[in-house]
N, CA, C and O atoms as a MOPAC input file, in Angstrom:
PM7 MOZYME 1SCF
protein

 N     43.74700 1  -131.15800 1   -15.74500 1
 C     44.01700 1  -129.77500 1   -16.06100 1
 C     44.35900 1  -129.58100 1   -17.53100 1
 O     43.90700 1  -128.60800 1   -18.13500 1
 N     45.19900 1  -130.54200 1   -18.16900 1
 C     45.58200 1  -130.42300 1   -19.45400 1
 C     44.16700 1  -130.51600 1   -20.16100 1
 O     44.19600 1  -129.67200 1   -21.05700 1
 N     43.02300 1  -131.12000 1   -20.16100 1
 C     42.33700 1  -131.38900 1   -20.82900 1
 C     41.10000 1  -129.63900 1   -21.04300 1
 O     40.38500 1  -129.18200 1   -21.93500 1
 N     41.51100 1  -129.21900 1   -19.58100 1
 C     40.62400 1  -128.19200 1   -19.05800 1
 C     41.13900 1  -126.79000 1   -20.56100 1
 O     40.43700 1  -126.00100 1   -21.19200 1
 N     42.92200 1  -127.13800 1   -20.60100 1
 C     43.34200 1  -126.09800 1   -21.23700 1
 C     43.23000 1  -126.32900 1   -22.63400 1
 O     43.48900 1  -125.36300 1   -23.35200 1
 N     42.98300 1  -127.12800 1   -23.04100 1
 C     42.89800 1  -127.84100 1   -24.82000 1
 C     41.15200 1  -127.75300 1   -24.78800 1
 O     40.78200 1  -128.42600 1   -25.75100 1
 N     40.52900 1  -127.46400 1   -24.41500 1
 C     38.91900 1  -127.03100 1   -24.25000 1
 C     38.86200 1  -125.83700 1   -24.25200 1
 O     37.97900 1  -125.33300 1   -24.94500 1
 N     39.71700 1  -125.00400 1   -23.52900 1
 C     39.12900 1  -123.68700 1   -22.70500 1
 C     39.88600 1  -122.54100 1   -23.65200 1
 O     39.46200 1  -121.38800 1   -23.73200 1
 N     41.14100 1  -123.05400 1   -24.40300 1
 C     41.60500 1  -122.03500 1   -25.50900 1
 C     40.92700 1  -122.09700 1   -26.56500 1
 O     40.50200 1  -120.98900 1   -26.89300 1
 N     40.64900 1  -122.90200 1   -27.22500 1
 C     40.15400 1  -122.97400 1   -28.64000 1
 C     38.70100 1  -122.41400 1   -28.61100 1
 O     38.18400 1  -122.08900 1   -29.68000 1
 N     38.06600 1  -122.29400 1   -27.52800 1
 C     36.55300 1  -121.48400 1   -26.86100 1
 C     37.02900 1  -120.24000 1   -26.99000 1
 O     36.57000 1  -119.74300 1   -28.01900 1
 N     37.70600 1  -119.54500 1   -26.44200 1
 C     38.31500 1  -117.93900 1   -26.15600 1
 C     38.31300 1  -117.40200 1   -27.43800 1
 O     37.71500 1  -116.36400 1   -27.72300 1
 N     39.21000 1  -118.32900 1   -28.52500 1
 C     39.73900 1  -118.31000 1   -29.60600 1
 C     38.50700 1  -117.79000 1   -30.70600 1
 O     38.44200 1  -116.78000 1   -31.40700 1
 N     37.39500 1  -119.16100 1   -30.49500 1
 C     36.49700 1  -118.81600 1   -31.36100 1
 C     35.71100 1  -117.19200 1   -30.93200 1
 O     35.60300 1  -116.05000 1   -31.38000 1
 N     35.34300 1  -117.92500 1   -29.90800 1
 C     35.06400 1  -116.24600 1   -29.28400 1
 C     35.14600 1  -115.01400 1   -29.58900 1
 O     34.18900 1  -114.29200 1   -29.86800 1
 N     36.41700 1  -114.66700 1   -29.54900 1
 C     37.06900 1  -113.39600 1   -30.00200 1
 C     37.04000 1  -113.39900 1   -31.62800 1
 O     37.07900 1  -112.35300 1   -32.27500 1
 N     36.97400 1  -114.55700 1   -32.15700 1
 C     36.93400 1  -114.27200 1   -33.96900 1
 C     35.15300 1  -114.06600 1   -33.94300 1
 O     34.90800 1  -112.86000 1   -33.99000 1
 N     34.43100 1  -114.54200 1   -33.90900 1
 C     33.15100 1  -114.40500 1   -33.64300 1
 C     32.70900 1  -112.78900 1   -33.46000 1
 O     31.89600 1  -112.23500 1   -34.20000 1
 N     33.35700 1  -112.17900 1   -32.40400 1
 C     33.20400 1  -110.61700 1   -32.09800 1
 C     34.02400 1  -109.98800 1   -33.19300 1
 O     33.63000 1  -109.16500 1   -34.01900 1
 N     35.23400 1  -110.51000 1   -33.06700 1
 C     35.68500 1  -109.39800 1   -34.21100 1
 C     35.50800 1  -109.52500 1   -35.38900 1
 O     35.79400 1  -108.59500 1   -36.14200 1
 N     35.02200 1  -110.63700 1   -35.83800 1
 C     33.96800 1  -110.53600 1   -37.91700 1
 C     33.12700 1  -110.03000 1   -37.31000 1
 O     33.46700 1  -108.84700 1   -37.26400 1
 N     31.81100 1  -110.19300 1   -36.56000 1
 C     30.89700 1  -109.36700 1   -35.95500 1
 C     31.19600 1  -107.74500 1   -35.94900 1
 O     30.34900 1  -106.88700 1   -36.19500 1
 N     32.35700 1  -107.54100 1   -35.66900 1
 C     32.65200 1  -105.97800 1   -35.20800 1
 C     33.03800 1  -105.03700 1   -36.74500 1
 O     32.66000 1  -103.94300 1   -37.16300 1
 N     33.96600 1  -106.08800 1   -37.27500 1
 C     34.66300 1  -105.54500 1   -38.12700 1
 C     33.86100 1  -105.35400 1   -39.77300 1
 O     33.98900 1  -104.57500 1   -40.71900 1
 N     32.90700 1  -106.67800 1   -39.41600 1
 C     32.25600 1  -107.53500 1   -40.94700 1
 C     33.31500 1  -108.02600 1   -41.78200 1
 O     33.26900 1  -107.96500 1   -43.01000 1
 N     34.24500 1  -108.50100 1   -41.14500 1
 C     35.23500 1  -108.82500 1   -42.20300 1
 C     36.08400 1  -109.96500 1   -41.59600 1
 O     36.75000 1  -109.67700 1   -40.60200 1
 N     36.14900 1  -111.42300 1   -42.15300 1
 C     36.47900 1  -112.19300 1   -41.52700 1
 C     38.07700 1  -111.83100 1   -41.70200 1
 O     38.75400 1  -111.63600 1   -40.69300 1
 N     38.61700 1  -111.75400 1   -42.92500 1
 C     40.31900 1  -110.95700 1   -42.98000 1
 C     40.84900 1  -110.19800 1   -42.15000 1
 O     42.07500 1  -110.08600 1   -42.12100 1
 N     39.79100 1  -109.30600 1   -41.03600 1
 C     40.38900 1  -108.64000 1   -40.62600 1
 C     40.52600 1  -109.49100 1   -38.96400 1
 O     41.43200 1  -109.80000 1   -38.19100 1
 N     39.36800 1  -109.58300 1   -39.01600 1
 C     39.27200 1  -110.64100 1   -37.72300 1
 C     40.24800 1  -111.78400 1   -37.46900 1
 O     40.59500 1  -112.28400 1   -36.39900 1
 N     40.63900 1  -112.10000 1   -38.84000 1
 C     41.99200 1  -113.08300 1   -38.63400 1
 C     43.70800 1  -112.58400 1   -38.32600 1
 O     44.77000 1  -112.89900 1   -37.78900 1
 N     42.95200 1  -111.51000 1   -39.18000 1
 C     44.37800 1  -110.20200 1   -38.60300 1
 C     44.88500 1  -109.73700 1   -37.49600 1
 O     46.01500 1  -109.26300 1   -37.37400 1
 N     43.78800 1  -109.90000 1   -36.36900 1
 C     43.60800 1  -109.28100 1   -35.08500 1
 C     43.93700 1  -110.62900 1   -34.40800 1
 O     44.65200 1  -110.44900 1   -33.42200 1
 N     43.64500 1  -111.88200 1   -34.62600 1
 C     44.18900 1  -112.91600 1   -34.20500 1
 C     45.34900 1  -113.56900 1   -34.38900 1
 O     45.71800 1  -114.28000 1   -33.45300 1
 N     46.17900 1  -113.50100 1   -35.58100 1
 C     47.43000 1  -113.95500 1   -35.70200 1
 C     48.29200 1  -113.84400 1   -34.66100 1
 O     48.85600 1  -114.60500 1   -33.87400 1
 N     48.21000 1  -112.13900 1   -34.97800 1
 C     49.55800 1  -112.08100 1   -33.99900 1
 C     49.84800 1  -113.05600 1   -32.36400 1
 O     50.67300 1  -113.88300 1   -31.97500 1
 N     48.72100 1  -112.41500 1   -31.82900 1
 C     48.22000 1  -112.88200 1   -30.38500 1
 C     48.10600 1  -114.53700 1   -30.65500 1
 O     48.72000 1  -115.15500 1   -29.78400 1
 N     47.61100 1  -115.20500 1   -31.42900 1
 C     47.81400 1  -116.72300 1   -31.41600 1
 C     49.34000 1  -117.20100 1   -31.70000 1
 O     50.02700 1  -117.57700 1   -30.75000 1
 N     49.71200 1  -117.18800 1   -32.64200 1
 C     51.12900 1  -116.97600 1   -32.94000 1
 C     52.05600 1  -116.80800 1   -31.41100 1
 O     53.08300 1  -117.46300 1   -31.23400 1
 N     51.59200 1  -115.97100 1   -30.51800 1
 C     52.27600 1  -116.46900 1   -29.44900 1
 C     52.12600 1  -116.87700 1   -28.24200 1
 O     52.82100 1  -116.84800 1   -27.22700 1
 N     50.70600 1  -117.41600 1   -28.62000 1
 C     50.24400 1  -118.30600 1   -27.34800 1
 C     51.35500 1  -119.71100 1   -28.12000 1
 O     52.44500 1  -119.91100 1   -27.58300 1
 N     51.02400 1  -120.40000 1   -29.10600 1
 C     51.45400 1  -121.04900 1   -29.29700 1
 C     52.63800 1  -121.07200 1   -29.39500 1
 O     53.02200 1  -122.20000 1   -29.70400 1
 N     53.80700 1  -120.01900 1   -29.22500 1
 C     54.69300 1  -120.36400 1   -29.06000 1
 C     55.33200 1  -120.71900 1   -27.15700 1
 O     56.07500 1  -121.53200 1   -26.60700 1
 N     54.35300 1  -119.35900 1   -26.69300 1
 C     54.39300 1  -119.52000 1   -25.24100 1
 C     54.14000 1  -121.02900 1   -24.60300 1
 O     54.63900 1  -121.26400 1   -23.50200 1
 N     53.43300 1  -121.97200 1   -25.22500 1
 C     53.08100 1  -122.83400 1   -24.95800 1
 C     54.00300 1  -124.38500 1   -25.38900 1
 O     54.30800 1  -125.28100 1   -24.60200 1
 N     54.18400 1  -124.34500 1   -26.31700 1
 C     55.34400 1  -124.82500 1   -27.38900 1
 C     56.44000 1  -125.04500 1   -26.35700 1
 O     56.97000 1  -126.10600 1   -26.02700 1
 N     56.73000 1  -123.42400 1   -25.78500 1
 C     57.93400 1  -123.42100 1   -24.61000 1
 C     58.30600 1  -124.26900 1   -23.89600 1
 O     59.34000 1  -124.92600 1   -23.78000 1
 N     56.87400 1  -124.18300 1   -23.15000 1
 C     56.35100 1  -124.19400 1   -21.86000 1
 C     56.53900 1  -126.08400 1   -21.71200 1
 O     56.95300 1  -126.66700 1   -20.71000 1
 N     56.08400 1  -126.75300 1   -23.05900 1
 C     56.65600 1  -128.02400 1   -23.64300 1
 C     57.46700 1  -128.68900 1   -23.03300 1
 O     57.39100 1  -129.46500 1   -22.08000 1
 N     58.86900 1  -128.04500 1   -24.14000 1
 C     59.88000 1  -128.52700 1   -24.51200 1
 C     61.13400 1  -127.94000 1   -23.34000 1
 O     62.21900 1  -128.50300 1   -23.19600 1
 N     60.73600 1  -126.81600 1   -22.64800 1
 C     60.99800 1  -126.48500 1   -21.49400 1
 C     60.53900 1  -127.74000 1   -19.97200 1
 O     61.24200 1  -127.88700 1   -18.97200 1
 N     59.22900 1  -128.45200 1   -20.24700 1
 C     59.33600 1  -129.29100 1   -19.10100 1
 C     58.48400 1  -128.50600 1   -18.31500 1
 O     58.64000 1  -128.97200 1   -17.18600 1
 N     57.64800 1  -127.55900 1   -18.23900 1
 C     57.34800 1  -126.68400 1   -16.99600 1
 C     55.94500 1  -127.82100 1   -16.31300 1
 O     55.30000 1  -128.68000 1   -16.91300 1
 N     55.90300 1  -127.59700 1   -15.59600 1
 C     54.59700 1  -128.02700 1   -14.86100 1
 C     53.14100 1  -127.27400 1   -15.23500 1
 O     53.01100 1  -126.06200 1   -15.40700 1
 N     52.35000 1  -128.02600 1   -15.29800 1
 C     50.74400 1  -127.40600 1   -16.04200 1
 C     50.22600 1  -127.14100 1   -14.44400 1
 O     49.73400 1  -128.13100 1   -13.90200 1
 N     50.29700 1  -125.85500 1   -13.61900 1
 C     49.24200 1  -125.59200 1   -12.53900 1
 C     48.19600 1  -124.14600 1   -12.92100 1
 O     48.52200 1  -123.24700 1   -13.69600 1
 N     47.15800 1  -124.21100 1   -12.30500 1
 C     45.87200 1  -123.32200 1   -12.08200 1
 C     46.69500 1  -121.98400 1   -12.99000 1
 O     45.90400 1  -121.28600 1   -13.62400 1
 N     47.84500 1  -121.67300 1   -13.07300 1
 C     47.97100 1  -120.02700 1   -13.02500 1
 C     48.57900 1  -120.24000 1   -14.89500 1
 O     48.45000 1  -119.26700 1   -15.63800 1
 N     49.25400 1  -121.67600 1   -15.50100 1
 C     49.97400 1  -122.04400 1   -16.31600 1
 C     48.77900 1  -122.12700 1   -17.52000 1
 O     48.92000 1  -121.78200 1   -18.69400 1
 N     47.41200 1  -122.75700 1   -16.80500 1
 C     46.40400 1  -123.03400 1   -17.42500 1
 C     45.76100 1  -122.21400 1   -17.55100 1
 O     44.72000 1  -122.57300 1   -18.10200 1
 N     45.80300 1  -120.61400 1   -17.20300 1
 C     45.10600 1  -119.08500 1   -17.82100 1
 C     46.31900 1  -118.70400 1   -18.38800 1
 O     46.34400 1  -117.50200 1   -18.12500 1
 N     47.09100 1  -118.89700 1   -18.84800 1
 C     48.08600 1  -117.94200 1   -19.27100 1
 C     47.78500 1  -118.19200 1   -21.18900 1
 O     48.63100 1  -117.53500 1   -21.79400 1
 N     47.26900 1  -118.60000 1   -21.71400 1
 C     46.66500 1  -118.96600 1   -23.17500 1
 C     45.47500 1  -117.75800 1   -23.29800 1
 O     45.48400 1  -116.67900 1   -23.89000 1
 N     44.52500 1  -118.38700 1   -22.52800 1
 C     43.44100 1  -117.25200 1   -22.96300 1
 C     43.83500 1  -115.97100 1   -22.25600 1
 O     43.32400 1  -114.91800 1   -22.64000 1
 N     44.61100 1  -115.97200 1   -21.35800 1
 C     45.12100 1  -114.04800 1   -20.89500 1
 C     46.01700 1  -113.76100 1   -22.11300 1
 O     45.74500 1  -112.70100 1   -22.67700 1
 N     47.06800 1  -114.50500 1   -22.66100 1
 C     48.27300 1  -113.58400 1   -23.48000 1
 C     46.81000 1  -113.25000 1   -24.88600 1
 O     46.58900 1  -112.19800 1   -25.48600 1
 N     46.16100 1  -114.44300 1   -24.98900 1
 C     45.26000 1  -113.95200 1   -25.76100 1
 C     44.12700 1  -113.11500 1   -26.31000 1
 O     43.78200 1  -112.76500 1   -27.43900 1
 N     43.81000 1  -112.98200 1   -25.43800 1
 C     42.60400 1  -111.69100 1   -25.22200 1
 C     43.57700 1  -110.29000 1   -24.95900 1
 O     42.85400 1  -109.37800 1   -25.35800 1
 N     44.66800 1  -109.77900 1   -24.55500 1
 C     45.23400 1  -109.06100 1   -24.07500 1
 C     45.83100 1  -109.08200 1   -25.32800 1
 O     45.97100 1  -107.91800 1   -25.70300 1
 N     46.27200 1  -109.92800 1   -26.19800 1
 C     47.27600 1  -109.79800 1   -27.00800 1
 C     46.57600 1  -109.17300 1   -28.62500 1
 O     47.23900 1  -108.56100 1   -29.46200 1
 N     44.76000 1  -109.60900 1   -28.77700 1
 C     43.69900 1  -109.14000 1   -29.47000 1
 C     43.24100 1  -107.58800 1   -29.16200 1
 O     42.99800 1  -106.67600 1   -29.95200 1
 N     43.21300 1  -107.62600 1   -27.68100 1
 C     42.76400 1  -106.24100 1   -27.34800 1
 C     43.82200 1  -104.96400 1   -28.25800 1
 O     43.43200 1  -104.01700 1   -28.94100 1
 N     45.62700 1  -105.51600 1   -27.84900 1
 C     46.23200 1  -104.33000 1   -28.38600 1
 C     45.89300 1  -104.46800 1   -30.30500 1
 O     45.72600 1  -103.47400 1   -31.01200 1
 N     45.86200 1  -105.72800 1   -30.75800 1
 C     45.69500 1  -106.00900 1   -32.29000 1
 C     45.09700 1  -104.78100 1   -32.67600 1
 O     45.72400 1  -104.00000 1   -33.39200 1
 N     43.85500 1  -104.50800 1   -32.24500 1
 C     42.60500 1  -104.07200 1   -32.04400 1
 C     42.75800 1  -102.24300 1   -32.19000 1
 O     42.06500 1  -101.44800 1   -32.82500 1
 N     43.79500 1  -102.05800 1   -31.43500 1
 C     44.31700 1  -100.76400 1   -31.47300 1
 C     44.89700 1  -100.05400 1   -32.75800 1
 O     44.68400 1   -98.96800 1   -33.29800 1
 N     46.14400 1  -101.68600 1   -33.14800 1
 C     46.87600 1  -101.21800 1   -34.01200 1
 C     46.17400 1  -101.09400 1   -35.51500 1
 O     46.53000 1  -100.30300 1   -36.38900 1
 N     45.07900 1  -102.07400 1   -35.61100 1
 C     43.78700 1  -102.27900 1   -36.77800 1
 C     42.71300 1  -101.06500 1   -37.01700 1
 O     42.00900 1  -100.89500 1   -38.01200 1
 N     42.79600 1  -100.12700 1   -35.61400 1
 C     42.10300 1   -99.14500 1   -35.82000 1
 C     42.49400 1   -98.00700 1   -36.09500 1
 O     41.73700 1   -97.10300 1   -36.44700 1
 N     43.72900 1   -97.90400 1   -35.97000 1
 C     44.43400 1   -97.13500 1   -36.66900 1
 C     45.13500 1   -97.07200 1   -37.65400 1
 O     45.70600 1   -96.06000 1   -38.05900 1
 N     45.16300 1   -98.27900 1   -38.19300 1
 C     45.60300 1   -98.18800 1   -38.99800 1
 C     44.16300 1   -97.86300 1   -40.02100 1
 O     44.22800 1   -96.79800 1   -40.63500 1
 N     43.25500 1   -98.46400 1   -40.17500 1
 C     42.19900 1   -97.56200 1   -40.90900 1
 C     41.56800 1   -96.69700 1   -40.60300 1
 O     40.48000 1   -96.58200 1   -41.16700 1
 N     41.92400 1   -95.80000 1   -39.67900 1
 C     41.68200 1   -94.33200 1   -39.68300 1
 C     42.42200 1   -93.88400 1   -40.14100 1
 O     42.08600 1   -92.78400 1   -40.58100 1
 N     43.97200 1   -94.29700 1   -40.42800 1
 C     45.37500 1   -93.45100 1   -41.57100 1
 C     44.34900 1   -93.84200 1   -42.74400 1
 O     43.96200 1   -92.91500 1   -43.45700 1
 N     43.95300 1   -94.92900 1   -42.96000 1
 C     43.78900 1   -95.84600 1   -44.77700 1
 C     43.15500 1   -94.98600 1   -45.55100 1
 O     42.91200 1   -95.27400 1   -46.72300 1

């Protein structure tokens, strides 16, 4: 399972930067829209560590869900903010 989740994030990851330079044409911004949301997978995960938790089926989507969910709102706050700019 561990191996499934060190494969299956860094895929999502590229993924979503891929669409959003694609979307945006701008790799700066596309990295913008990813910080935040990576920033706390990795800390969620980091936790999840040093906390001891057990890696099952629901532990091993919780990377690419906080992530895509966490891009989607980016996404919001990036579009509005250049419709104020």
């Amino acid at each position: 399972m561990a191996a499934d989740r060190a494969r299956v994030l860094p895929l999502v990851a590229l993924a979503l930067a891929a669409i959003l330079a694609l979307s945006y044409r701008s790799l700066r911004m596309a990295l913008c829209a990813l910080a935040v949301p990576l920033a706390g997978v990795v800390v969620v995960e980091g936790l999840q560590g040093i906390l001891g938790l057990a890696v099952d089926p629901v532990s091993n989507l919780l990377g690419p869900v906080v992530l895509t969910v966490g891009v989607a709102s980016s996404v919001h706050v990036i579009e509005r903010f250049t419709a104020l700019r």
